[in-house]
Each structure stands twice: as structure tokens, then as C-alpha cells.
N, C-alpha and C positions, 0 to 999 in steps of 0.2 A: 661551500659554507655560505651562510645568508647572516647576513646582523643587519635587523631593520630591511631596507628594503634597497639592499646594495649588495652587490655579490663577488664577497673576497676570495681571491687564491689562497690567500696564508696570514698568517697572525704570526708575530714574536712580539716578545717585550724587548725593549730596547735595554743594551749595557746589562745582558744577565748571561752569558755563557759559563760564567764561572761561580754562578751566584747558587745557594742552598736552598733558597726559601721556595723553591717546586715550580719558578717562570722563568727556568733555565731550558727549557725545549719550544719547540717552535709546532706549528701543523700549518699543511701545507694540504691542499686539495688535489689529487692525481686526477691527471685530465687524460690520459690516457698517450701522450704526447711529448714533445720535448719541452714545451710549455712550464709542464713541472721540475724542470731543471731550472730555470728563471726563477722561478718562485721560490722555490729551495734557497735558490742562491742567496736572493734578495734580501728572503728571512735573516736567513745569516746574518748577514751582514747588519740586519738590525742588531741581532741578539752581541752581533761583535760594539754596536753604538751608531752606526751609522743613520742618522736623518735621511729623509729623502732630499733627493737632489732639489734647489730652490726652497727648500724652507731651513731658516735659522744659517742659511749659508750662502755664498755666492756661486754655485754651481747651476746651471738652467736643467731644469725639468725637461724642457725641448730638447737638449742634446740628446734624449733619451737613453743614458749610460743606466746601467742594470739598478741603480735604485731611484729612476725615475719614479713616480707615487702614479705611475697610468702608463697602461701599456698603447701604443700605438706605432703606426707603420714606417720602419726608418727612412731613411732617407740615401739618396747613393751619399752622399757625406759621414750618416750617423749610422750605416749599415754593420758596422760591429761592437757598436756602441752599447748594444742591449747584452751582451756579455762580456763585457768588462766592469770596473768599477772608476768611477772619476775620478779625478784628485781630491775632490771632497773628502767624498768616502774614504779613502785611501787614509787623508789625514786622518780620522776618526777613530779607525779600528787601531794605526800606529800607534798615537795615541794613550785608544782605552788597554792596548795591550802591553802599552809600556808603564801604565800606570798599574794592569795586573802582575807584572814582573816584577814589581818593586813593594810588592804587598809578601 
């Protein structure tokens, strides 16, 4: 997918997994690889609330944990990093899904 002149793996809308209004699904670009399991995931994880890592929260983008907003090459430190979720994140979707439970 191309928007402008940047080329994204996947789009969600944030805080909509439960929502009506039609920006409750996500797309996701198949690279032919496991790639698109990251992507997948990451989406999610918006459509469950979660921000990327370092914006609006105290989480580093460097750590590169799975909703880093940029993919790049871990590190021996941060080598399972890109498939897990933070504590950020974590807090986020608890959270938005304990505020969906109570709806």
C-alpha cells in the first residue's frame, strides 16, 4: 500500500474492534513472508488502542517491542522484542478492554 509517497504494511484505526461504524477491520499488506504476521499483529493491537511505542507514552520506540512505529534490526538485547508487546501496550488494550466489558 502507498499513501503519499511512503509505503505502509497495514492500517487500523485505533480503539475500534468492537465498534459498528465499518473501521472495525484493519488491512494489512501480504509480503509473502512472516513479515506479515508482525503487521497483523501490530494492527491489532491498534484496533485493540494501543499507540506506538514513544508517542503519548513512556515506552522507547528503540526497544523495538512489536508496536514500534519502524521496523528495524534488533539487537542481541531486543532480539524478541519485535514479537512481544511492551508494557505500554499491554496497559492499553487492558485497559480499552476492561472499559469494553463494562459497556
Amino acid at each position: 500500500m502507498w499513501v503519499g509517497s511512503v509505503d505502509i504494511l497495514g492500517l487500523a484505526w485505533i480503539k475500534t474492534i468492537c465498534s459498528t461504524n465499518g473501521q472495525s477491520s484493519s488491512a494489512i499488506e501480504e509480503m509473502g513472508d512472516y513479515s506479515s504476521i508482525i503487521t497483523a499483529a501490530h494492527e491489532l493491537g491498534h484496533s485493540l488502542s494501543a499507540q506506538h511505542d514513544g508517542y503519548l507514552n513512556f515506552c522507547s520506540f528503540e526497544d523495538r517491542y512489536l508496536m514500534a512505529s519502524s521496523d528495524s534490526y534488533p539487537t542481541q538485547l531486543t532480539r524478541q522484542h519485535p514479537w512481544r508487546f511492551s508494557y505500554c501496550t499491554v496497559n492499553y488494550i487492558v485497559s480499552y478492554l476492561t472499559l469494553l466489558s463494562d459497556t
